[in-house]
C-alpha positions as CSV (number, residue, x, y, z in Angstrom):
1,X,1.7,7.0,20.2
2,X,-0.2,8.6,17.1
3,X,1.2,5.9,15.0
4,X,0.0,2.5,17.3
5,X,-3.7,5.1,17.6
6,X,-3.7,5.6,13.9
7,X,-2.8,1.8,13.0
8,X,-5.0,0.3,15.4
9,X,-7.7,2.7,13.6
10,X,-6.8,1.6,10.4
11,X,-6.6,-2.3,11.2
12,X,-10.4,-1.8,12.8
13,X,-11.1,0.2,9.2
14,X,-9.5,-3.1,7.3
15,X,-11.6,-5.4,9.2
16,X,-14.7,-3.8,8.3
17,X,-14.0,-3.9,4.7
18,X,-12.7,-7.3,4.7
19,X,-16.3,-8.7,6.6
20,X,-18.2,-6.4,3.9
21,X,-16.4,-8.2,0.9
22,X,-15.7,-12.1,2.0
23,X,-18.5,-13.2,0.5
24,X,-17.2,-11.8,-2.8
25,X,-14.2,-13.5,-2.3
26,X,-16.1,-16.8,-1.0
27,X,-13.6,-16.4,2.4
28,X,-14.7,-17.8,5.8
29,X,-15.8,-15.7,8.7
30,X,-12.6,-16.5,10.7
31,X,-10.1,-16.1,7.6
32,X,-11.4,-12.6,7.0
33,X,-11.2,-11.4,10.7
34,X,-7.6,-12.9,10.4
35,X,-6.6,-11.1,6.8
36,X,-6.9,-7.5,8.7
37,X,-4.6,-8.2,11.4
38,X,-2.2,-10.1,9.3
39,X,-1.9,-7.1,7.0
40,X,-1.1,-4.9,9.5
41,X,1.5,-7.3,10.9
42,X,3.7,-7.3,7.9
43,X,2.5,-4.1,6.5
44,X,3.9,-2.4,10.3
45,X,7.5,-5.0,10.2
46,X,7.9,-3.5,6.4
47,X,8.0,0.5,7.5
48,X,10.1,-0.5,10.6
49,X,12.9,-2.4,8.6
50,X,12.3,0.1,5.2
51,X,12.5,3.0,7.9
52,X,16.0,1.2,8.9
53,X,17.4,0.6,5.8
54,X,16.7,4.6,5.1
55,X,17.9,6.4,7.9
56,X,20.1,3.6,9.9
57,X,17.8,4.0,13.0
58,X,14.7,2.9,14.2
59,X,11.6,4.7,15.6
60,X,9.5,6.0,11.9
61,X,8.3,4.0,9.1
62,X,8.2,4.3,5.7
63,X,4.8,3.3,3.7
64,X,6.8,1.6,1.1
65,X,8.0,-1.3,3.7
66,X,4.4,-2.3,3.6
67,X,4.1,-2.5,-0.1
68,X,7.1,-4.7,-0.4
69,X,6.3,-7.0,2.4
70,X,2.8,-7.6,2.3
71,X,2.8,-9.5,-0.8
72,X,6.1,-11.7,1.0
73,X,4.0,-12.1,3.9
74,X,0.7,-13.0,2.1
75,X,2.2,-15.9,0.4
76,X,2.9,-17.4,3.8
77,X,-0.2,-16.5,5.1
78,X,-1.9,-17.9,1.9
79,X,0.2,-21.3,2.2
80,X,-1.2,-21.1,6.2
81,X,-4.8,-21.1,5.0
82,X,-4.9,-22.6,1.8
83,X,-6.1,-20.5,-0.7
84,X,-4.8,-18.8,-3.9
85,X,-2.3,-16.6,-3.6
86,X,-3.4,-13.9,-6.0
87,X,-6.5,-14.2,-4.9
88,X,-5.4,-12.9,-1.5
89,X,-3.6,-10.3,-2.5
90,X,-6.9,-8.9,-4.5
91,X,-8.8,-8.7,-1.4
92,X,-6.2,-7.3,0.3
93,X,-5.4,-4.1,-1.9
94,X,-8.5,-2.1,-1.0
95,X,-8.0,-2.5,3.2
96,X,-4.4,-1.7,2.0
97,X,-5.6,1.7,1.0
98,X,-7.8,2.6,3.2
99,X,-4.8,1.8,5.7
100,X,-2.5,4.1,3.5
101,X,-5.2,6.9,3.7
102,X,-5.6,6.6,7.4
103,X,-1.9,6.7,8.2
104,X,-1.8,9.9,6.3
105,X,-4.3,11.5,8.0
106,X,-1.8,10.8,11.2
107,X,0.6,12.8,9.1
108,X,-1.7,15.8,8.7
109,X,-2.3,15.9,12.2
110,X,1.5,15.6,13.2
111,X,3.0,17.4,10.4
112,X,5.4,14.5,8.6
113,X,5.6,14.2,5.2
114,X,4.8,18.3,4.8
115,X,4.6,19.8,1.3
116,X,7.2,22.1,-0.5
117,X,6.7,25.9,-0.6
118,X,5.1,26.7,-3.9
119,X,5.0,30.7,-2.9
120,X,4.8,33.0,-0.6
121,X,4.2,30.6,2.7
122,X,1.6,28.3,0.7
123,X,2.7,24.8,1.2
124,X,1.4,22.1,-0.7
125,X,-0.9,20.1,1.2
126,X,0.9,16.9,0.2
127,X,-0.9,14.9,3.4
128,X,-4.0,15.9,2.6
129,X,-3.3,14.5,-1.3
130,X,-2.2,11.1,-0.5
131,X,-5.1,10.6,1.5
132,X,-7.3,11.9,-1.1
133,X,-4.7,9.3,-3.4
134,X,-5.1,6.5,-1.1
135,X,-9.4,7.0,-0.9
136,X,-9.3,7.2,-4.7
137,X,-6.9,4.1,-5.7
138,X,-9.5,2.3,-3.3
139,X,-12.5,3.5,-5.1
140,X,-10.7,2.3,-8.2
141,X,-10.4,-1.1,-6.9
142,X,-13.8,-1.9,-6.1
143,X,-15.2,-0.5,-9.1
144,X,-12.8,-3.7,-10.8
145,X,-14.2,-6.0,-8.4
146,X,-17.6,-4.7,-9.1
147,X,-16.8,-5.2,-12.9
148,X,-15.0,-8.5,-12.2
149,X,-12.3,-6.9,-14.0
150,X,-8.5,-7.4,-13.8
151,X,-9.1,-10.9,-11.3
152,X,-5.9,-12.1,-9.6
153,X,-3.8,-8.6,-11.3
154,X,-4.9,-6.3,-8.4
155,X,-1.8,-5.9,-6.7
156,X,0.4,-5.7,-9.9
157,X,-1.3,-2.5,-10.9
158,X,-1.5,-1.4,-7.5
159,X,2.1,-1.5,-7.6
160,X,2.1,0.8,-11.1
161,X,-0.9,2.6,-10.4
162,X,0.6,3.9,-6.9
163,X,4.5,3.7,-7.7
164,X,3.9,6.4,-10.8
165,X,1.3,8.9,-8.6
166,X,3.6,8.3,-5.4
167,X,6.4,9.3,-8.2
168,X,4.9,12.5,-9.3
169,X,4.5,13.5,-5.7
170,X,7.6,12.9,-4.4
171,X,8.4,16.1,-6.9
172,X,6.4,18.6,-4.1
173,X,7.5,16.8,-0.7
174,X,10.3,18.8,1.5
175,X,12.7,17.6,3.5
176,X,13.4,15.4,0.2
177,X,17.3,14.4,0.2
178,X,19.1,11.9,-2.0
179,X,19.3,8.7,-0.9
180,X,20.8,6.7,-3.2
181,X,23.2,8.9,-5.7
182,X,21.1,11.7,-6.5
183,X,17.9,9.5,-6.2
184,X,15.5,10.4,-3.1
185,X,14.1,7.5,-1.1
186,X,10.3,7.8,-2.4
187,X,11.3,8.4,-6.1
188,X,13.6,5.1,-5.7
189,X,10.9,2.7,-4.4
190,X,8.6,4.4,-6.4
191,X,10.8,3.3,-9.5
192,X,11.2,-0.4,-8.1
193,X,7.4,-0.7,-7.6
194,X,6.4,0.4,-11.1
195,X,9.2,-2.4,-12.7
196,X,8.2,-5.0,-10.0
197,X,4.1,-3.7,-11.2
198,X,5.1,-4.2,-14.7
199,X,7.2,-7.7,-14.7
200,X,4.6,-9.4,-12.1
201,X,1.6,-8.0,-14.6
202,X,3.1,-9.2,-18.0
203,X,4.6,-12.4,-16.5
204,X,1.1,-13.0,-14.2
205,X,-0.5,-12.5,-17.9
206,X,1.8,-14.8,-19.9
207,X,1.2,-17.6,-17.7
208,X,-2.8,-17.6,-18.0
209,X,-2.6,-17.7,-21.7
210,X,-0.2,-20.7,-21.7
211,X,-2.5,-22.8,-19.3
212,X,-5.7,-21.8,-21.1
């Protein structure tokens, strides 16, 4: 039940942000009430099956499902509406965030995704970080789209910029057991996004200079 409150909060957080910046992104009224719900359609199907492939069962998710699955459910939705692809997934990184941070505050409340022990019985408030994380990678964001910087690369570094902190923190979660070898879940996706982030930047890169 906090999950469906926290997500419905988040999608109603998304929309506002996506009717704030569709101008920017010269996007129609109805296209950017769409974009919201969308999001949260694939971003939700990601941590159910990611959840799946983790633990064998249903009934959690796991954030990384969304980051692997929105940009596969994007280009569909792109195709749908007809506009560019990249495009799309730049203004769909910030709602993405603020989606991440509210979804964390869900885990603060309910106690998932709890800190280590660092001494005595302090626990690192690891909830409380990624929501801090989640506002800041935002803030980054729209300070590029303010600056017109990075255009039709946001999700690439997204991928980097979130896979390497997500990476770091993995280090203080409990509860952390190997998932693959000795190789925990987060740290594993965490890896794959900052290759993926890497190969989709150089390659996204490579191609603009050959068609300019």
């Amino acid at each position: 039940m906090g999950n469906l409150i926290f997500i419905s909060i988040g999608t109603a957080i998304m929309l506002v942000l996506s009717l704030l910046r569709r101008k920017q992104y010269q996007l129609s009224l109805w296209k950017a009430i769409l974009t919201p719900f969308v999001l949260t359609l694939f971003g939700v199907a990601g941590t159910l099956v990611l959840f799946f492939i983790e633990t064998g069962r249903f009934g959690g998710i796991s954030f990384y499902g969304s980051v692997f699955m929105i940009p596969v459910g994007l280009f569909l939705y792109s195709e749908l509406i007809k506009e560019k692809y990249m495009r799309m997934l730049d203004f769909s990184v910030v709602q993405i965030c603020a989606m991440l941070a509210t979804m964390k505050v869900n885990c603060t409340l309910s106690g998932c995704c709890y800190g280590i022990i660092l001494f005595d019985d302090v626990r690192f408030p690891s909830q409380i970080v990624e929501v801090i994380v989640g506002l800041g990678i935002m803030a980054l964001f729209l300070h590029f789209e303010k600056k017109e910087i990075f255009k039709d690369n946001f999700y690439p570094l997204y991928l980097m910029i979130y896979g390497a902190i997500r990476f770091v923190l993995n280090f203080f979660r409990g509860g952390i057991s190997p998932f693959v070898w000795f190789i925990p879940a987060g740290h594993l996706w965490s890896i794959i996004a900052i290759i993926l982030g890497i190969v989709w930047f150089v390659a996204n890169n490579r191609n603009k200079q050959t068609t300019e």
